[in-house]
N, C-alpha and C positions, 0 to 999 in steps of 0.2 A: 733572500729572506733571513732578519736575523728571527731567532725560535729559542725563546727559554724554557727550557723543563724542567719544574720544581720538583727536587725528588726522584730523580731518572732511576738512583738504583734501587726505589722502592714502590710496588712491588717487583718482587725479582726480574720478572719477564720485561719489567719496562725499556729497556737497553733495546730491543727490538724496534719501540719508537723512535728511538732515537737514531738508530743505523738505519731506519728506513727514511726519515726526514735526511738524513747525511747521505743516501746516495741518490735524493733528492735532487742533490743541489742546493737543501740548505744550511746557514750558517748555527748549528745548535749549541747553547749555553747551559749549563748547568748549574745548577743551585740546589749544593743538599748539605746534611748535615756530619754525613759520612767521607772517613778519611778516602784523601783520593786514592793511597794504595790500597785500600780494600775495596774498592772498584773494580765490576770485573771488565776484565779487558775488552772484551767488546764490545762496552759502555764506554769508554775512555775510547777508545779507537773512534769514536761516530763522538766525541764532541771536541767543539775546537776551545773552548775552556771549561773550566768547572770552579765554581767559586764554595768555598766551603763557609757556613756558617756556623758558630756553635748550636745555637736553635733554631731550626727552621717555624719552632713556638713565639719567638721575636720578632715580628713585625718590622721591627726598627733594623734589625740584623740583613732581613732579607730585602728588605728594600733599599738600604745602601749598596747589594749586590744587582738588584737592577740598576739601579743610578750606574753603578762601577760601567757595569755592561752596554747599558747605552751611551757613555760616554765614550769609551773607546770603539764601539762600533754600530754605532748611529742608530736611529732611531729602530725604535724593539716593533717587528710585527705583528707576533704573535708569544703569547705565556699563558703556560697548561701546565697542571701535573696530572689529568686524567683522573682526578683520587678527591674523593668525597669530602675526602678528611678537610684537603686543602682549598675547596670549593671557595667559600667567603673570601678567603684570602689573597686567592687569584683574581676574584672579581675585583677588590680595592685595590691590589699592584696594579692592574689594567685601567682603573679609574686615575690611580696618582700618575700612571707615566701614559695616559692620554692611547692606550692601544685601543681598537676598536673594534678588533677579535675575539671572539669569546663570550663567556657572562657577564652581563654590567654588573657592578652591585646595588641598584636599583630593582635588577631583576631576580636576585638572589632568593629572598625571601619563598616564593614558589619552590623552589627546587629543594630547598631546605626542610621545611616548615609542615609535617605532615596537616596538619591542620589547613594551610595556605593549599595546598596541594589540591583538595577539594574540592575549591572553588572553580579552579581550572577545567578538571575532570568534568564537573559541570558544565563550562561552558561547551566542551564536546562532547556532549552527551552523554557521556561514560560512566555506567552503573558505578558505584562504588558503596561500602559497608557505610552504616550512618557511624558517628561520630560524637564527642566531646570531649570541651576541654576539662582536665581532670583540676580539680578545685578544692572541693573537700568529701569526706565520706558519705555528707549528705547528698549532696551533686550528684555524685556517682551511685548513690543509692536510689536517685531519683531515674536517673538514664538506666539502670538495671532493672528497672518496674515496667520502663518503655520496651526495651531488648531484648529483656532475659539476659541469665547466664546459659554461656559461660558468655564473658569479654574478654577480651585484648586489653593489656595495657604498656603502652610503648612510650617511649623520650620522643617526643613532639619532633625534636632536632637528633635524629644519631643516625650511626651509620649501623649496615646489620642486623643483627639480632641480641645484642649486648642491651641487656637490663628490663628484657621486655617479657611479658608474663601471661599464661592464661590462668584465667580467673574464674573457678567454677560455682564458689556457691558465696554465702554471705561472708562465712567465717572467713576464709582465702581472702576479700575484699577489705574487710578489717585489719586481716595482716599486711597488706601491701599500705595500706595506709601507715601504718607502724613502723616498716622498715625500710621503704622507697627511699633512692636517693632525691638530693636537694635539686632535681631541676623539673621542668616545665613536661608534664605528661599529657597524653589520649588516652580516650578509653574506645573498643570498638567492638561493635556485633560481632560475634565470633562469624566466620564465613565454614563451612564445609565444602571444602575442596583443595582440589591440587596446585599447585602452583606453574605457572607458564612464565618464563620470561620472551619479551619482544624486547631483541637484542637487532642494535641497528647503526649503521655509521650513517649521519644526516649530514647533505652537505646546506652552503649560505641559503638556498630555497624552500627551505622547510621539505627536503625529499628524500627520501632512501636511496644511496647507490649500494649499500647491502643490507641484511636482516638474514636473521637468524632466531631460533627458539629454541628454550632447553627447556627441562621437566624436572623439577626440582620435589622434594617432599612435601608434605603437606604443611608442616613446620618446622623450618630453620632454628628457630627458636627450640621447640623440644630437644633436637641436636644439640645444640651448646646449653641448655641447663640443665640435661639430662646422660650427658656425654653419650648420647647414641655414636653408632656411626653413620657419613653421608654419603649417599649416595645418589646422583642425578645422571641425566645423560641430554645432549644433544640431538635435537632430530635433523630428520633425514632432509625434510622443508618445515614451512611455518602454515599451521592451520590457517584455512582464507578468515574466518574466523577472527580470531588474533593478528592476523596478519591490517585487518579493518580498523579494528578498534587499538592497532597498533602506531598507524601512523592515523589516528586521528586524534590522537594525543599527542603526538608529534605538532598537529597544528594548534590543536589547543594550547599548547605549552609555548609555545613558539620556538621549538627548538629549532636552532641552526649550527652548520658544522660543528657535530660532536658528534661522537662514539657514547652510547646510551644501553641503558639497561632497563628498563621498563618489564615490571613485575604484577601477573594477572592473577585470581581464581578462575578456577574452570570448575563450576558449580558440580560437586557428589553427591548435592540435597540441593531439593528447589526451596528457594528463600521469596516469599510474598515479597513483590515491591523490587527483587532483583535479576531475577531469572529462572530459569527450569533447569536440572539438570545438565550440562554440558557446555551452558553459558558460562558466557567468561564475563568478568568485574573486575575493575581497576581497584590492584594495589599499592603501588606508590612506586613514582618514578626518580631513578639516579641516574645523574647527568655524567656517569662517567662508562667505563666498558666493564661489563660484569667481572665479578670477584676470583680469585683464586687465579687456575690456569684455564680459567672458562675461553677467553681467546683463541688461548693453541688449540683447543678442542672443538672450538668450530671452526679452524684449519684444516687439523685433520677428516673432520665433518663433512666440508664442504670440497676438502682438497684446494682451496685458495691460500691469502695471504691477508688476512683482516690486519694487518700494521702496513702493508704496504698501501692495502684500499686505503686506511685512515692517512699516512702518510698524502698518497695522492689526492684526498681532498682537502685538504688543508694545501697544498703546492698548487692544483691545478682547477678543484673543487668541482672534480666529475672522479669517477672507477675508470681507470686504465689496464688494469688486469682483466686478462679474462678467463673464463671457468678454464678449471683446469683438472675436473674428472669426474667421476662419476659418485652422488652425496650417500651418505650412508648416516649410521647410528654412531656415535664416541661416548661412551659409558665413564664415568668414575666413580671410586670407590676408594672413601677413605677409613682406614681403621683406627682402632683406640689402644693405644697402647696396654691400658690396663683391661681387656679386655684376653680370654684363652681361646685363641682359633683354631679348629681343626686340622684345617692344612696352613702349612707352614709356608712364608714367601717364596722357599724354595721351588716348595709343589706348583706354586700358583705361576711362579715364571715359566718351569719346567711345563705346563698347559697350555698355556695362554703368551707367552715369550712372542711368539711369530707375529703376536696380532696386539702387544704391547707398544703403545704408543709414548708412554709415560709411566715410570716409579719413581719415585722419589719420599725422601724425608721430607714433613712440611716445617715451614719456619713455626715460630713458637707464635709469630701475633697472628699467623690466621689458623694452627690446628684448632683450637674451641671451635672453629664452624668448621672446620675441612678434616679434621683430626690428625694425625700422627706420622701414619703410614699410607700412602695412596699407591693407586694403580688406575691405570687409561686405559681401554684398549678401543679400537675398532670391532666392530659389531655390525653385521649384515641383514640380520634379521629379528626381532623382536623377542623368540627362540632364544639366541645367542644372548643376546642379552640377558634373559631370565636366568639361564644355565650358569653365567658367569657371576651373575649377584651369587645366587644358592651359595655356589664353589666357595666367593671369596670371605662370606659374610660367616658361613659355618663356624658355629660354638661347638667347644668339648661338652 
């Protein structure tokens, strides 16, 4: 199998796809924009070339390096970068060199398009916040006489929580009008509740050969416009719950072989027309493996190997691994640098060290959501978990 992966050494952790498709048995190609000596080695080790472009932004750029690639080693089976950012693009290098793995770019649009997104959701059933496309003041003064405040207003097309806003009264709406930037927005009923991801590697039959859930805050958003810190955790399984209205957007969407991040409310107020308290409602679904070092911590979570599962459905397109212990809680916690914390990293290794899965510096393009400073640990019990927030989040 040859296998291009656009972007391998970004996000950091991606090297991990790539050494698992390489002790696959497949032939991996890389295409990024990064010098090959600042590769880390165990990225360079698991590919048998790497083509550098100046911009992976250049279309023209990076499609002479698939041409390069399938010339000298025949026809391309598969090209991914697993990365939202890179979505569209993957889908038209797979349309110009005929691969029929993956996203068409016919079918882009949905996955993109919060707006498109919708449509879908409805076809399987799936509550979801009502919506519009944001137009002018009036437009949206008209949907906020239907809704109420507060709304939501987000980039129709992004990734995250970059540029996205709650809106609570008139004045607030006025100003977003004022100083928004120049592209295509939604507005949306505010939802009250928490957020659930149904995280899931889907192989070609529209089916789970794993899933997974994490517990995110109530807004991602308040964190990066607010520079809070984040903190979410992994659970132990997937509510049946979520687990339903999980893969039934899976068929709705028609997803097939992909690693998927699918993002719910789980109602804290009953909303007329959406559910009762405890009900979950569809938020909007990304076709790649959730953000950050969300991956390794349903590793740890689960005690598996979600890059070799993903590996092996793309090589064999079933789970070849099998469990491999007993699932628990994996807690993170990132902090803010400009923030004064009680205890010092020291303290917090010096407690919690044994049961540390992860610290680390974050890189600069994802601390705004993840923040500065993080910490992972394993967590046994619900307890543990709370004990651990208190300790690490404590202000002077």
């Amino acid at each position: 199998m040859n296998f291009i992966f656009v972007s391998p050494n970004f996000p950091q952790t991606y090297w991990n796809f790539c050494e698992r498709l390489h002790r696959g048995g497949a032939n991996v190609l890389g295409i990024g924009d990064a010098a090959y000596e600042s590769l880390d080695n165990r990225l360079t080790d698991s590919l048998t070339e790497y083509y550098k472009v100046n911009s992976l932004e250049s279309y023209d750029e990076v499609f002479r390096a698939v041409a390069y690639f399938s010339f000298k080693y025949g026809k391309i089976d598969w090209l991914e970068s697993n990365n939202e950012y890179w979505l569209e693009q993957d889908s038209r290098l797979r349309k110009d060199f005929n691969i029929t793995t993956g996203i068409s770019s016919d079918d882009i649009a949905k996955f993109k398009s919060k707006a498109e997104m919708k449509k879908y959701y409805a076809l399987g059933g799936i509550p979801t916040a009502r919506q519009a496309k944001v137009t002018d003041l009036e437009a949206a003064i008209e949907f906020t006489d239907v809704v109420g405040f507060p709304i939501v207003a987000k980039p129709e097309i992004g990734v995250g929580a970059a540029e996205t806003f709650k809106i609570s009264n008139l004045e607030e709406l006025r100003h977003f009008f004022d100083t928004k930037i120049d592209v295509p927005y939604v507005m949306e009923e505010f939802i009250f509740g928490d957020i659930y991801s149904y995280d899931a590697i889907i192989n070609s039959d529209c089916e789970p050969v794993f899933e997974s859930s994490a517990k995110f805050p109530p807004s991602v958003m308040d964190v990066v416009n607010q520079k809070l810190d984040l903190s979410y955790y992994v659970l132990k399984d997937v509510p049946a719950a979520l687990k339903k209205l999980g893969r039934a957007t899976v068929k709705a969407f028609d997803v097939r072989s992909r690693f998927v991040h699918f993002e719910f409310f789980r109602l804290t107020k009953a909303k007329p027309g959406l559910g009762k308290v405890g009900d979950f409602v569809g938020l909007e679904v990304n076709m790649r493996p959730a953000g950050g070092y969300t991956p390794d911590m349903m590793n740890f979570a689960h005690s598996t190997d979600v890059y070799t599962i993903w590996a092996d459905m793309v090589l064999y397109d079933r789970k070849l691994l099998q469990p491999g212990g007993k699932d628990h809680l994996c807690v993170y916690y990132g902090r803010r640098d400009c923030h004064n914390y009680l205890h010092s990293h020291e303290e917090i290794m010096q407690k919690y060290g044994d049961r540390m899965a992860m610290t680390m510096r974050m890189a600069k393009a994802i601390s705004p959501a993840m923040g500065d400073q993080s910490y992972t640990i394993h967590a046994y019990s619900e307890k543990e978990k709370n004990e651990f927030l208190e300790f690490v989040s404590a202000l002077k």
